[in-house]
N, C-alpha and C positions, 0 to 999 in steps of 0.2 A: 498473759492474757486474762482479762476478767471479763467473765459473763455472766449478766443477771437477764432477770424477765421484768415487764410491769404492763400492768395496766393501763391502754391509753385512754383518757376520759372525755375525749372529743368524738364525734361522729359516732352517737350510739346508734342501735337498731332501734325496731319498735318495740323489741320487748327491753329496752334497757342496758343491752349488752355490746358493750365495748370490745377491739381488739385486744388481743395480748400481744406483746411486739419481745424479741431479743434483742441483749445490747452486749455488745463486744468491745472493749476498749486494750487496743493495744497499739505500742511504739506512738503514742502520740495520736493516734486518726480511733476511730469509734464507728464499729458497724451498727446499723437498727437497721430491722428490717420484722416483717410481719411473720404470726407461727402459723396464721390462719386460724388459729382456736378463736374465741368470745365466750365473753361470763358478765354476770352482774355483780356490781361493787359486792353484794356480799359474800357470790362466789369466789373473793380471789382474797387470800391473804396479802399482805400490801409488805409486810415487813420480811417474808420469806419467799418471796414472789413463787407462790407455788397456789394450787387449787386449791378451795375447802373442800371438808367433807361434803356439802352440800350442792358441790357442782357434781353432776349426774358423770359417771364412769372416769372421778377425780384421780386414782391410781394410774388408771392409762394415760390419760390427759398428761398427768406428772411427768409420767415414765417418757411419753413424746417428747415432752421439757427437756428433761435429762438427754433421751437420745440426740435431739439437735443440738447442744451443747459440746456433747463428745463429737460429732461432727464436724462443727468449728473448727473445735481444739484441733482434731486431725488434720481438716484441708490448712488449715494454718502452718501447721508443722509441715505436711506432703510440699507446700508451694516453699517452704523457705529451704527444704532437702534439694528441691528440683533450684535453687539457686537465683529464685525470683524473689522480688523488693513484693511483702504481699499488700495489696489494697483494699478497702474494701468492697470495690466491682468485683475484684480477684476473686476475693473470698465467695461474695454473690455467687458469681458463676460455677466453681468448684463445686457448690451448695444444690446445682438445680441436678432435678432427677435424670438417671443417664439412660438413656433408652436403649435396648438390646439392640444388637445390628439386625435380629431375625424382627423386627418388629419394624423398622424402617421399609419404605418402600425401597424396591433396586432404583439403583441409579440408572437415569438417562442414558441410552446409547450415545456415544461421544459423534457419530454422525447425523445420530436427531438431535439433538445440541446443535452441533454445526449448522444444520441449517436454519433452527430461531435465531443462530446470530446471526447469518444473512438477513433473515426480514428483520432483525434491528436495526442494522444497516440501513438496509433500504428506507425503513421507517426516519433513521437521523436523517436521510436525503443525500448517501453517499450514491457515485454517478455509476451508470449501466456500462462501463468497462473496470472498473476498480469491481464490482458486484461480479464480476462476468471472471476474472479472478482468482476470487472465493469460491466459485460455483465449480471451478476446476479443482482445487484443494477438497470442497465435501464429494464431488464424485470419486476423488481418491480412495477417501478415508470407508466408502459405501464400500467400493470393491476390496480394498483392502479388509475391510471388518469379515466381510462373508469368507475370508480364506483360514481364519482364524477359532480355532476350536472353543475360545470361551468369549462373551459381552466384550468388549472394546469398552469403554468409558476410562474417564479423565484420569477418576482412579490408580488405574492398572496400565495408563498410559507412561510407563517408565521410561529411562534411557534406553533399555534394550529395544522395549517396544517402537522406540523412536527411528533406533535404525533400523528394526525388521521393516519400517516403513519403506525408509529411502531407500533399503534392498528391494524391496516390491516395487520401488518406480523403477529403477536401473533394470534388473534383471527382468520381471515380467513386463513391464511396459516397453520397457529400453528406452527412460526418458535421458535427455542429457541432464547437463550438471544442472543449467541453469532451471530447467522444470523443476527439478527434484530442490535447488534452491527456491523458488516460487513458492511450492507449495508450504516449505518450512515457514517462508516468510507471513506467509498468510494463517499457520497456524500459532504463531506464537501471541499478538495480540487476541485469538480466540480464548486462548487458555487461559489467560491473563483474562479476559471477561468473563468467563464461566468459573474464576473463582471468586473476581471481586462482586458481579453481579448476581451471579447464580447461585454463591457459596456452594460450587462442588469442591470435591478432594481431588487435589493434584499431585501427583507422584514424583511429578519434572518440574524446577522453575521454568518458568516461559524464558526469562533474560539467557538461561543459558544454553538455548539451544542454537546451535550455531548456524549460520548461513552463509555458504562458499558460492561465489560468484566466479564466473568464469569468464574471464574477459573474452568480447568476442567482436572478429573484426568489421567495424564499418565499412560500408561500400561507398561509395563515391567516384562521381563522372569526375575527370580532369574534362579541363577546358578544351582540350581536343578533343574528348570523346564528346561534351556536350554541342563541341558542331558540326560531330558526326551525327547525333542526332537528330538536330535542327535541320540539316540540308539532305537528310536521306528520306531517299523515295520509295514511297509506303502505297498500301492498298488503300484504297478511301475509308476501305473498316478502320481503318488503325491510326488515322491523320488524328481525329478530336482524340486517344487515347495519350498519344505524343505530345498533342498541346497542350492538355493538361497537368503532364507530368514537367514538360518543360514550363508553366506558369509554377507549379509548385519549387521547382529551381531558381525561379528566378523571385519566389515573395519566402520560402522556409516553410509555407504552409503545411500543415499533415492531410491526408486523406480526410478525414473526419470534418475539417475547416473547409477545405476545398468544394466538399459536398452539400454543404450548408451556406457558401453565397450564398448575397442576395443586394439585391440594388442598391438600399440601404448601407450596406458597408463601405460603400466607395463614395469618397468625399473630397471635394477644390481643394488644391493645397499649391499658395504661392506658385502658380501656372500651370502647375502639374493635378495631380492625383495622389491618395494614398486608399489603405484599405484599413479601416480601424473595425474589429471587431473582437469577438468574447472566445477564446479558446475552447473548444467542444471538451475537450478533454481535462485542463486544469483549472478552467474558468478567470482565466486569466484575460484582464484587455491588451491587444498589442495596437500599435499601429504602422503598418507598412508603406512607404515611399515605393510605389508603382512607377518602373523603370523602363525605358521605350521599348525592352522585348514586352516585357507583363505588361505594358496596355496598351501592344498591337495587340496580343491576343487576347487581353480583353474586350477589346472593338471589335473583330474577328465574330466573336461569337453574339455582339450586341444585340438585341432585338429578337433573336432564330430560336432562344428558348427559355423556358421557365427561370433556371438557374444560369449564374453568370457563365458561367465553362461548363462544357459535358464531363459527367461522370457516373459511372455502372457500380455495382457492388466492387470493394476493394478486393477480394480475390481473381475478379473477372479480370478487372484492370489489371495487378499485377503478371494476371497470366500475357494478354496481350505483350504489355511492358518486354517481358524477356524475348517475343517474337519479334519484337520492333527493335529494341539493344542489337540481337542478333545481323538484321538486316540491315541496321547502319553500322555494324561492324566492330561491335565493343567486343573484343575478343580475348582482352589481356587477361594474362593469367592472373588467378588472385588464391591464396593458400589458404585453404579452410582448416581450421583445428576444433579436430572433434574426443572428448574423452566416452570411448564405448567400451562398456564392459572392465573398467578400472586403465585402459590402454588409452594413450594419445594416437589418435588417428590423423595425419597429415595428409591432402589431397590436393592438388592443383584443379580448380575447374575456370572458364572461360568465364570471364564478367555478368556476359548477358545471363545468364544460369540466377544469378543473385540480386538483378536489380529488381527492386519494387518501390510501390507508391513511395516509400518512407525513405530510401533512398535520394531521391529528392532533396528532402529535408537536411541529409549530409552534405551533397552536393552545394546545395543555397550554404552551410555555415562553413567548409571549406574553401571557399570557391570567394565567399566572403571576405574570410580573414587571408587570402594571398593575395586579395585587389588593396587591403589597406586598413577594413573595419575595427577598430577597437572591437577588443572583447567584448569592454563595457556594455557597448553599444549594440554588438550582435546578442547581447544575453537579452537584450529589452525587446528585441524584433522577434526573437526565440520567445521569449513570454517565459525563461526560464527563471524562478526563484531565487534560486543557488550558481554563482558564476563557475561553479567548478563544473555542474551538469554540461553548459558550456563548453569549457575546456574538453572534455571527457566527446562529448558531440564532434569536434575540428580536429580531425585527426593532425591536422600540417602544425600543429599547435607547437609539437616538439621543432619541424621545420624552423617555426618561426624565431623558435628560442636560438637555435643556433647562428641563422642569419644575425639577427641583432647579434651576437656574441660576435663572429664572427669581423660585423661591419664595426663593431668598437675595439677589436684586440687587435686585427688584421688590417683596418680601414678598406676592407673589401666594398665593392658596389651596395646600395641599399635596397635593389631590388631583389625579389625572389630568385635562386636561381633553378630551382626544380624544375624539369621538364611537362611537369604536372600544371606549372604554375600558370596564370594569366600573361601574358606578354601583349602591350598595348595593340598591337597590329590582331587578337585575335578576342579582342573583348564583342560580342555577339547583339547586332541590333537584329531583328525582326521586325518586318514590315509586310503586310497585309497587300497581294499582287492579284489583283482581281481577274487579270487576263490567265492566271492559273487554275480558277476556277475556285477563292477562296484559299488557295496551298497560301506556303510560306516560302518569301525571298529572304536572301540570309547575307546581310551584307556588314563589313567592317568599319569600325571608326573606335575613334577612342573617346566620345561625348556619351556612346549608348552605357558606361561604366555605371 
């Protein structure tokens, strides 16, 4: 490596005085960059690039010369030890002053972090349940940090500290897997921002912190329990909670969609009806073919009030739901698998105990693909992206594989044979009986499909 100094003679001051710049030439590439000193042409010797006598406190001046020189040389030498190709950014940087750590301010707590990257969030215009989320992971990391004898930040946020975490969901919370997976989830893109955007120090890569998912099972009405539903007799409280859930069966809807009709959405289609609108949740368009149950009950309700179908806050209605499941008789057992305390917990509980609004939405994609619907085609009604989500949604999915297998190894029948399944004699028309005072008559054909 060779390094000299000079004088540059462009962009003097007012008094005449020019930069002094260093130059490094090695392997082929060549550092310049500024000392910060200035002098006047006759300040500076040109052939020894060093000061004259006549530049004011010339020895020191020098002796800075010299020191940044051996500097070079060293970060030169320290970056090709440490096994790096050197640059001259490289060198730059090695070069700038390093500031004490007592001289830094402390770092961010990693739950005030957390929440400026909520209002980024919200700021890019991600939606009020993705937000709602995150808002569960930084109440974590609040209650977590206070149990903790030193600062929490990103820092000091290790692998160990990773798990002291998900030990704090499991044992103090007693959350399951899938919370404890949740909130991982939503921590690793934070950490990944707060070092690409924030330039904090991070202890952990974000890619490898793991997220275990716990499969957990969907609920879903078979076709005999959905006309247990439909023809069971209810308190008048609980009639519009019924219809609604059974409209959301019969279009795939989620609560969120449901609650948000509006006149607008329902549109002529070749003699019928369909319902084309914008997903609350993934903003997604779909459009749905409204089927003689789904628009008696949209008739039903025509004109009687603001929104097209009743519905109350989604926890009211679920609560309702399981009073109504109960009293039309959904009683089958269904096995709940829970991991508490490191142990798998198996329980039997009765149906009704688990339906809710979202339920529904299983119902409508099961209940779908045993009448005949391509996947394809129920992933577009679903508004889902990904056809696997799909799959993963239809629990009869695996059913369906074996039937086909089944009807090309064996030449068995082509219909379903589950007792879960549709059988033409119980595909479900509703019709609007006014001498009932408004109820619903429940009657059979195989055109209401």
């Amino acid at each position: 490596m060779t390094i000299t100094f000079e004088r540059r003679t462009d962009q003097p001051d007012a008094a005449g005085r020019c930069l002094v710049y260093v130059r490094a030439a090695f392997d082929g590439q060549r550092l310049r960059m500024s000392t910060g000193e200035r002098c006047t042409a006759s300040e500076w010797n040109e052939d020894k690039g060093k000061f004259r006598k006549s530049f004011a406190g010339f020895q020191e001046a020098n002796d800075r010369l010299d020191a940044l020189g051996a500097d070079i040389t060293k970060a030169n030498r320290e970056l090709r030890t440490a096994g790096k190709v050197v640059t001259p950014a490289l060198l730059k940087e090695a070069l700038k002053p390093k500031v004490a750590e007592a001289d830094l301010p402390p770092a961010p707590l990693m739950a005030d972090l957390f929440g400026e990257y909520i209002e980024v969030l919200r700021a890019r215009g991600f939606r009020f349940h993705t937000l709602k989320g995150y808002k569960t992971a930084h109440n974590t990391l609040l209650e977590f940090g206070e149990t903790l004898p030193e600062r929490l930040t990103t820092a000091n946020y290790d692998a160990g500290m990773h798990d002291a975490l998900q030990g704090h969901l499991r044992d103090v919370r007693g959350s399951a897997q899938n919370t404890v997976a949740g909130v991982v989830k939503q921590l690793k893109p934070f950490l990944a921002w707060a070092r690409d955007d924030r330039g904090q120090k991070l202890a952990v890569e974000p890619a490898k912190l793991k997220v275990e998912w716990e499969d957990v099972e969907k609920v879903w009405l078979t076709a005999a329990e959905l006309g247990q539903l439909e023809k069971a007799l209810l308190p008048a409280s609980l009639v519009a909670v019924r219809d609604a859930f059974l409209f959301c069966c019969y279009t795939g809807l989620r609560y969120s969609d449901l609650a948000a009709l509006h006149e607008g959405n329902v549109k002529e289609w070749d003699g019928g009806r369909v319902l084309r609108l914008t997903q609350t949740k993934t903003r997604t368009g779909v459009s749905i073919y409204l089927t003689p149950p789904a628009a008696a009950l949209l008739d039903k309700y025509a004109g009687t009030r603001e929104k097209l179908l009743p519905s109350t806050a989604n926890q009211v209605m679920n609560r309702y739901l399981k009073r109504i499941s109960r009293l039309a008789g959904v009683e089958a057992l269904v096995e709940v698998v829970e991991t508490i305390g490191g142990r798998v917990m198996k329980r039997p509980l009765p149906k009704w105990e688990l339906v809710t609004m979202h339920t529904a939405r299983h119902t409508f994609a099961t209940q779908s693909l045993l009448r005949g619907m391509p996947v394809e085609v129920l992933q577009k009604v679903l508004g889902h992206s990904k056809i696997q989500t799909t799959m993963i949604y239809a629990k009869v999915v695996e059913d369906l594989q074996h039937q086909t297998m089944r009807r090309i190894w064996e030449g068995a029948g082509t219909g379903p044979t589950d007792k879960s399944a549709v059988r033409s004699e119980e595909v479900c028309a509703v019709v609007p009986e006014a001498e009932q005072g408004g109820g619903l008559k429940v009657s059979r054909s195989n055109a209401a499909a």
